[in-house]
N, C-alpha and C positions, 0 to 999 in steps of 0.2 A: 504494500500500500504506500502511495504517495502522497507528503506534504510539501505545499510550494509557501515558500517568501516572496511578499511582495515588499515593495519599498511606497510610501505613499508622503510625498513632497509635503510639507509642514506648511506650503506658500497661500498667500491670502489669495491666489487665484483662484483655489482648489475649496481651501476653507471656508470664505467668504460668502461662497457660491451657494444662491439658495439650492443649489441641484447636487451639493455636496453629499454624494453618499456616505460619507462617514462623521454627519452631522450628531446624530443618536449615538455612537461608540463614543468620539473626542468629547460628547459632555459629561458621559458617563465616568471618564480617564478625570477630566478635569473635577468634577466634585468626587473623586476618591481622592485625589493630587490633593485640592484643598482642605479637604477632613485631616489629613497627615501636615498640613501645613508646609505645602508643595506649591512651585507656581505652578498656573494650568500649561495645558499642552502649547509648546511654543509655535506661534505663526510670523513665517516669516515676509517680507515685504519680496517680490517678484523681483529675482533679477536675471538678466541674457541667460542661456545655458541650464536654466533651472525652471522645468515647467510644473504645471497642475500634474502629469501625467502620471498614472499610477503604472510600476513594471514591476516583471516579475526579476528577481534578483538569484535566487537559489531554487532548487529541490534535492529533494533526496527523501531515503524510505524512511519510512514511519517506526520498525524496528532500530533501525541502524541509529535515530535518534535516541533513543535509549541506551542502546550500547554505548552512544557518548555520554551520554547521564550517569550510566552506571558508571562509567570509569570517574566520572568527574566525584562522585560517592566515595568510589573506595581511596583515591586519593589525598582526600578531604581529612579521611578521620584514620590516614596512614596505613590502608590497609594493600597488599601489592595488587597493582592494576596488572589483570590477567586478561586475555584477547578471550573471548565465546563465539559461539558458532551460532548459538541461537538465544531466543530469553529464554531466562531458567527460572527457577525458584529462588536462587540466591538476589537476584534484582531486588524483585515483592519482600524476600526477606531485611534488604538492605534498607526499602523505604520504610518496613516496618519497626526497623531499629532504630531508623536516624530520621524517623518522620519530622523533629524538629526542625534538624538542621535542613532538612527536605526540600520543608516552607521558609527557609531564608534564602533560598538558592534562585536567583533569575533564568537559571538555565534548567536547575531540573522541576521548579515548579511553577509549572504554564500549559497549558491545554495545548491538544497538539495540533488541534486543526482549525483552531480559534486565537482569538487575543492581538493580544501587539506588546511591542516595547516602542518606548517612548525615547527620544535623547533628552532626559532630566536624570537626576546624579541622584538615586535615593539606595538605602544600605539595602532593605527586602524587596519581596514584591508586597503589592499592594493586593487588598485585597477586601470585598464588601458582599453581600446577600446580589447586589445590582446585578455585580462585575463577574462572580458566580454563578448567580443564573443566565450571565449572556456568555462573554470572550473566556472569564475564567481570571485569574492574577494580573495587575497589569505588569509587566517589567520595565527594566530601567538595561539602558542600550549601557552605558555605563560599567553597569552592575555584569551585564553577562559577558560585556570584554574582559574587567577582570576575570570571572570563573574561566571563561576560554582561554585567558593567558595563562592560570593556575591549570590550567589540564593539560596541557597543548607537550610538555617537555615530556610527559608518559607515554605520548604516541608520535614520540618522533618526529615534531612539530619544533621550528624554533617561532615562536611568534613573533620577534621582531622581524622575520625573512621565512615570513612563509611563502609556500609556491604558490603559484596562479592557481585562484579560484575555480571550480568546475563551470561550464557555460549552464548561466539559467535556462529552465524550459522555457523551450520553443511554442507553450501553449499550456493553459491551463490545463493540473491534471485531476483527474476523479477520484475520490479516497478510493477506491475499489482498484485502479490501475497500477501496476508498477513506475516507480520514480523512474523519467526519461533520460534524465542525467546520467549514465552509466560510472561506477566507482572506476575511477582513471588515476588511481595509485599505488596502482598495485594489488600485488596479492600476498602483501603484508600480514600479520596477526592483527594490526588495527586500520585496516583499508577503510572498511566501512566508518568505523569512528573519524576517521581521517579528512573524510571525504564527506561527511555532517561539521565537521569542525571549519573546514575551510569555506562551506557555503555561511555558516551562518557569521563567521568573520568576514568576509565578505561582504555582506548583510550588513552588521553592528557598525565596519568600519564607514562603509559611504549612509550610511544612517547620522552618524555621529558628524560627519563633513559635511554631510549638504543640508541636518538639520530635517531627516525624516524620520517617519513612525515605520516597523517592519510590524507587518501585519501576517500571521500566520492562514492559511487555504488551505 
């Protein structure tokens, strides 16, 4: 199964617009932002190079996202990051031991075919009855560079010189279809990890530059 990242432009073209399809999520972002004593979702003024247009930025499988979760877990609370072939039991065991630390994590708690992360600097995810019953946690683009940098040296990542990102889909894809992106790193013990990590840094980094929200499909 396939989850795709989208990137959606922060600019008052886009937002302003009463034809704004993500008018009902960004208020919901912004009164969870202000209960925590957050600014709201930043908009920024229109300039050359930087339109309304919403694009897809990554995909990759809906498993393999977890397999980066999990590793980002065991490394967290010093435990050895070990490559898997599929999810196991130890996963469900790991959130059920470290379910705290779970919910402080931008990267392993967020819905996986919903939500966003925002570029605001906050320590958890956020999280309300609203944001729950819709997207699920909001995150902080911030928040899950850091954990991506804290994971990235166990799977043979250097984050400050990672390789080229995988080519986002070519086309929205269907939770029911395989991710189009094919894992182009090999046949590594953490390919798949590898190749979830670089799309959503990817993601986080031009998220954080150009001042967008990554919205989870």
């Amino acid at each position: 199964m396939a989850c795709d990242l989208w990137l959606v432009p922060l600019v008052d073209v886009l937002c302003h617009s009463p034809d704004n399809p993500f008018a009902e999520e960004i208020a919901s972002y912004d009164k969870a932002l202000n209960d925590a004593g957050l600014p709201p979702v930043p908009v920024y003024n229109y300039m050359p190079g930087l339109s309304g247009d919403v694009a897809p930025v990554a995909g990759f499988d809906y498993d393999a996202l977890h397999f980066l979760r999990r590793a980002y877990l065991l490394q967290l609370h010093g435990l050895e990051v070990t490559p898997v072939d599929e999810l196991g039991g130890d996963y469900e065991q790991l959130l059920e031991m470290f379910e705290a630390t779970a919910q402080q994590s931008h990267l392993v708690w967020h819905y996986d075919h919903a939500g966003a992360y925002v570029p605001i600097d906050f320590a958890a995810p956020l999280a309300n009855d609203e944001l729950l019953e819709g997207g699920g946690p909001l995150g902080s683009g911030h928040g899950l560079l850091r954990e991506l940098e804290a994971v990235a040296p166990y799977l043979g990542i250097d984050h400050a010189n990672p390789p080229a990102a995988p080519e986002p889909p070519s086309h929205p894809t269907e939770l029911e279809e395989p991710a189009t992106s094919p894992v182009a790193y090999g046949d590594g013990p953490f390919a798949r990890e590898r190749h979830v990590w670089l799309g959503l840094h990817a993601a986080v980094t031009r998220s954080l530059a150009q001042g967008s929200m990554i919205v989870f499909s």
